[in-house]
C-alpha positions in Angstrom: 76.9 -29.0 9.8 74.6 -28.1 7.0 72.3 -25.0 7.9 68.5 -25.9 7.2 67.1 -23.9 4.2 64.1 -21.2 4.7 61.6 -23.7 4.4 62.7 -26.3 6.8 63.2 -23.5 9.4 59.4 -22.4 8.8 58.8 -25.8 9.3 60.9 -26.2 12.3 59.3 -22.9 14.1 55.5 -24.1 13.4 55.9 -27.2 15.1 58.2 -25.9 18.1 57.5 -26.3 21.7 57.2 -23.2 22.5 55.1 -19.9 20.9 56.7 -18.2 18.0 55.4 -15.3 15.7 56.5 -12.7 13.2 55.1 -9.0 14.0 56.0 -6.1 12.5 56.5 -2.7 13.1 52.7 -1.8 14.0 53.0 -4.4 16.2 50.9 -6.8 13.5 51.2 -10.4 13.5 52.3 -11.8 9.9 52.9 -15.5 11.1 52.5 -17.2 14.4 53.2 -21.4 15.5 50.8 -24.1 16.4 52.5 -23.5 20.0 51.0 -20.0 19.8 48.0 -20.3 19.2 47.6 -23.1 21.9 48.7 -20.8 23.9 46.0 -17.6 23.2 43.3 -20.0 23.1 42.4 -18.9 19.6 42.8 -21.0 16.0 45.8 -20.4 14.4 44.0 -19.6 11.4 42.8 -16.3 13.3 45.5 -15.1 13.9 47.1 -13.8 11.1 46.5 -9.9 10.8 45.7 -9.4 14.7 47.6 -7.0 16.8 49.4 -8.4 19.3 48.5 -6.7 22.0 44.9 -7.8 21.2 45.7 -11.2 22.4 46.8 -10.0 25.9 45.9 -9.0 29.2 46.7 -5.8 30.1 48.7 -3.0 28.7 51.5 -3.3 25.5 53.3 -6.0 25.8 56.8 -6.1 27.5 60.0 -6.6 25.2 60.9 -9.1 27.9 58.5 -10.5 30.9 56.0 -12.5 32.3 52.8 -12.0 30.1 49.4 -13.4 30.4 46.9 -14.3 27.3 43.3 -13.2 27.5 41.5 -15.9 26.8 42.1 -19.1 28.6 44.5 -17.5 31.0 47.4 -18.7 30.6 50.9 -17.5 31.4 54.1 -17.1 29.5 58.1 -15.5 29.1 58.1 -13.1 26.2 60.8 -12.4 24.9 62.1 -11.0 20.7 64.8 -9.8 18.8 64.4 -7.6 16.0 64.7 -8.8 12.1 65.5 -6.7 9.0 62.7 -4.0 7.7 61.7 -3.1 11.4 60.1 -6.4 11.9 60.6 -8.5 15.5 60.4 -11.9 16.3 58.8 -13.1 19.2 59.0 -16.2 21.5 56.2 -17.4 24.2 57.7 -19.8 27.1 54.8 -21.5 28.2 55.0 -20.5 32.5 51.4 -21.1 33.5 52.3 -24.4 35.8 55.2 -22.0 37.0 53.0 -19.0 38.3 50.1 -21.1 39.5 52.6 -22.5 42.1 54.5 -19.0 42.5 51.0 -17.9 43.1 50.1 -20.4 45.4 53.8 -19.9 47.5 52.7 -16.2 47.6 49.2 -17.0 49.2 51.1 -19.7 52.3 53.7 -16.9 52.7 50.8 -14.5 53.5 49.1 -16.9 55.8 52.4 -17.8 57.3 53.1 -14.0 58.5 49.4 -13.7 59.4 49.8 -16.9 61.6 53.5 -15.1 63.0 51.5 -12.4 64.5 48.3 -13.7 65.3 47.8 -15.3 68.9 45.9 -18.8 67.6 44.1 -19.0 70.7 42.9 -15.5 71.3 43.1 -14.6 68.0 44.6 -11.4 69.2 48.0 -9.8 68.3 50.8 -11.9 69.6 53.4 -10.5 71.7 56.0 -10.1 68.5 53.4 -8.3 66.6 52.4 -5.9 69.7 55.8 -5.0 70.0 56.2 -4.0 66.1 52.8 -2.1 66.2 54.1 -0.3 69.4 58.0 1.0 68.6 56.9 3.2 65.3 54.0 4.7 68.0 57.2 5.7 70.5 59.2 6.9 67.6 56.1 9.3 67.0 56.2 10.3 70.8 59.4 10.8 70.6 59.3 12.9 67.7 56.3 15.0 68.5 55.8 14.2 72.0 52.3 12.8 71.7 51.1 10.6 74.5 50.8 7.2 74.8 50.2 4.6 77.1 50.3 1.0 77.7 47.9 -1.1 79.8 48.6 -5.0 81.0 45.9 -7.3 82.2 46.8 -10.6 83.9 43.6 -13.0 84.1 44.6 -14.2 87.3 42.6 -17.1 87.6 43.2 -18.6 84.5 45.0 -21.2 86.0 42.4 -22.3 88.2 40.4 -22.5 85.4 43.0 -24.4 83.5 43.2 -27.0 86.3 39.1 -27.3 87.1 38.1 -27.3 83.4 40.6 -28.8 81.4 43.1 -27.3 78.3 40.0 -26.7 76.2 37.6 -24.7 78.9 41.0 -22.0 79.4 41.4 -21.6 75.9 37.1 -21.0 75.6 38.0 -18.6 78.3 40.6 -16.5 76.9 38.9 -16.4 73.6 36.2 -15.2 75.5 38.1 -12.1 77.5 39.5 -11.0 74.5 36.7 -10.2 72.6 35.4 -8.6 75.9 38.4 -6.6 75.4 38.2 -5.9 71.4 34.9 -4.3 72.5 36.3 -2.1 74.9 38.8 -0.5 72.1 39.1 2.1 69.6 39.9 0.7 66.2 43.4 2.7 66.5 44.3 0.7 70.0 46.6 -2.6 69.4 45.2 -5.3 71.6 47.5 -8.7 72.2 48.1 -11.4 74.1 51.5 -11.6 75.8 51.8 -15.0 77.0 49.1 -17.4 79.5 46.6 -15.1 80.8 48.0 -12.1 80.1 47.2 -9.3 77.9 48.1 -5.7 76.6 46.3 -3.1 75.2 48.9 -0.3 73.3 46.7 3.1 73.7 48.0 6.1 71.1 47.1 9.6 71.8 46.1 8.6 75.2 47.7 10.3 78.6 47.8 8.6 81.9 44.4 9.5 83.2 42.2 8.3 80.4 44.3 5.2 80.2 44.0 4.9 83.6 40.3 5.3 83.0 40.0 3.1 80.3 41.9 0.2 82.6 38.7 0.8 85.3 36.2 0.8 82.6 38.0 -2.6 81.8 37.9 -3.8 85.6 34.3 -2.8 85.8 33.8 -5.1 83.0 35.5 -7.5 84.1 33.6 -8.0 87.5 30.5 -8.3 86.0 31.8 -10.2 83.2 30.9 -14.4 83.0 32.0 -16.9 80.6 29.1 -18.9 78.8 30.7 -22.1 78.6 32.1 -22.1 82.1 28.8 -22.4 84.4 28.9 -18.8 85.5 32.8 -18.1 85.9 33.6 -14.9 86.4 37.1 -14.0 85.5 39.4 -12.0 87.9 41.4 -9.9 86.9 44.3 -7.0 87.7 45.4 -3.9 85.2 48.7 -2.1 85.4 48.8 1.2 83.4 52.2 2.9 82.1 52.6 5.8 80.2 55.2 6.9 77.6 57.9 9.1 79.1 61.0 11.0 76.9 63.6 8.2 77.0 61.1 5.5 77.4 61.7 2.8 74.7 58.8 0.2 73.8 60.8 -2.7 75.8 60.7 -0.1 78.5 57.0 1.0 78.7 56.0 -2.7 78.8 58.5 -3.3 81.7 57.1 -0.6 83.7 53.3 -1.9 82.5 53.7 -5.0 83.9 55.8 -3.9 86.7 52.4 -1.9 87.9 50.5 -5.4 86.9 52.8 -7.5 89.2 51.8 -4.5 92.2 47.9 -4.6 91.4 47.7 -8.1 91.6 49.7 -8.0 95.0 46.9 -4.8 95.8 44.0 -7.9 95.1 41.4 -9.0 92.1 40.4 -5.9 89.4 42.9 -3.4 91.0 44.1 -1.1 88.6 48.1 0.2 89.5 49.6 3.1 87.8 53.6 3.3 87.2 
C-alpha cells in the first residue's frame, strides 16, 4: 500500500471529520482543520498563533478528556501524541450530542431518586426515605448517647373521608395535615408519611417529655384544625411517642412508636400514648 506523501496527508487532516491541530511546546497553535474551527466557533483563518487554552472553557486543557469550547459551547474528546521538536498533535471528537443526552440522563436520574423518597401525595418523606434519614441519627445516639425520639400519627378518619368524599377529597386532606405538621417542626425534624393516613415525625436531640410535648402541641392542633375543601372536616387524630433507648435500632423505635399509636387510638380521638 503506497504511504500518502506530506502533502496529501495535510490535505487529508484539513478536511477530516473530526478536529485536528499542531501546537507546540508553549502550547501555540501552528495549524488547525476546517473540523476545528467548526468546532470553537471561530474562522479558521483566526486561529493560527492562538493559544490553545484560549479557545476553552475552563482551566489548561487535559492530555486526554472531555473538553468544552468557549464560544458556541460545544463539547469534545481530546486527545494528542507528541511529534519531534517538543511539538504535540491534537485531535477533537466532536461529543456535544453525547453529553447533552448524558446531561439530560443525569437530570431524570435526579428526579427519579427525588420521586423514590418523596411521598407524591403528601409531598412528605416517604417511609424508605424516613427510615435512611433516621438510622445515621441512632448511630449518633448510639455513639454519643444523644436523645431522640420518634412520634406516629394515624389520621384515623381518613377512611371515612375516603369513602364520603371520594379518592381526590383524601388526598386534599392529607396534603392538607401535612403541611399542618411541616409547621409544627424544626427544620432539623424528618417528617414522612408511612403509608394511608399515617405519619411520623423523627425528633433529634429531643427526650421523651418534650416529644411527648411536641405530640400534644400536635393533638391541640389537630382538634381545632379543619380542612378547606372538606366543608369544615375536622381531622381526628391519635399520636404515639417512642424514645431511643441503648439497643434500640431504627426498625425498633418505629415498632415501639406505633405500637403506642395502636394503644392511643384504642385510649380514643387526639390521645397521645407514650412507649
Amino acid at each position: 500500500m503506497q504511504t500518502p506523501h506530506a502533502e496529501q496527508s495535510l490535505s487529508i487532516l484539513a478536511e477530516a471529520p473530526f478536529g485536528v491541530a499542531t501546537v507546540d511546546a508553549e502550547g501555540r497553535l501552528s495549524w488547525c482543520n476546517h473540523a476545528l474551527a467548526a468546532l470553537a466557533g471561530r474562522p479558521l483563518a483566526e486561529l493560527s498563533g492562538l493559544m490553545e487554552a484560549e479557545l476553552l472553557a475552563g482551566d489548561e486543557p487535559p492530555a486526554a478528556g472531555i473538553v468544552q469550547f468557549e464560544q458556541g459551547g460545544k463539547s469534545a474528546q481530546r486527545s494528542e501524541a507528541a511529534l519531534p521538536g517538543g511539538q504535540r498533535v491534537v485531535y477533537y471528537q466532536d461529543v456535544t450530542a453525547q453529553e447533552a443526552l448524558r446531561s439530560e440522563r443525569d437530570t431524570l436520574d435526579q428526579q427519579l431518586q427525588q420521586h423514590n423518597t418523596i411521598d407524591p401525595v403528601s409531598g412528605l418523606l416517604n417511609q424508605q426515605a424516613v427510615l435512611q434519614g433516621l438510622e445515621p441519627l441512632v448511630s449518633r445516639s448510639r455513639r454519643y448517647d444523644n436523645p431522640l425520639s420518634v412520634v406516629t400519627l394515624s389520621f384515623t378518619n381518613l377512611q371515612a373521608v375516603r369513602d364520603e368524599h371520594g379518592e381526590a377529597a383524601a388526598d386534599a386532606a392529607v396534603l392538607s395535615i401535612s403541611q399542618l405538621l411541616r409547621d409544627q417542626l424544626r427544620w432539623a425534624d424528618l417528617v414522612g408519611r408511612l403509608d394511608n393516613g399515617n405519619f411520623i415525625f423523627v425528633l433529634p436531640e429531643t427526650d421523651q417529655p418534650a416529644a411527648e410535648a411536641l405530640a400534644g402541641k400536635v393533638a391541640r392542633q389537630l382538634r381545632e384544625f379543619t380542612i378547606p375543601v372538606l366543608d369544615s372536616l375536622r381531622p381526628e387524630g391519635s399520636l404515639g411517642v417512642a424514645t431511643w433507648q441503648r439497643g434500640d435500632d431504627a426498625r425498633l423505635l418505629i415498632k415501639q412508636a406505633n405500637k403506642a399509636l395502636t394503644e392511643a387510638v384504642e385510649a380514643g380521638v387526639f390521645s397521645v400514648v407514650v412507649a
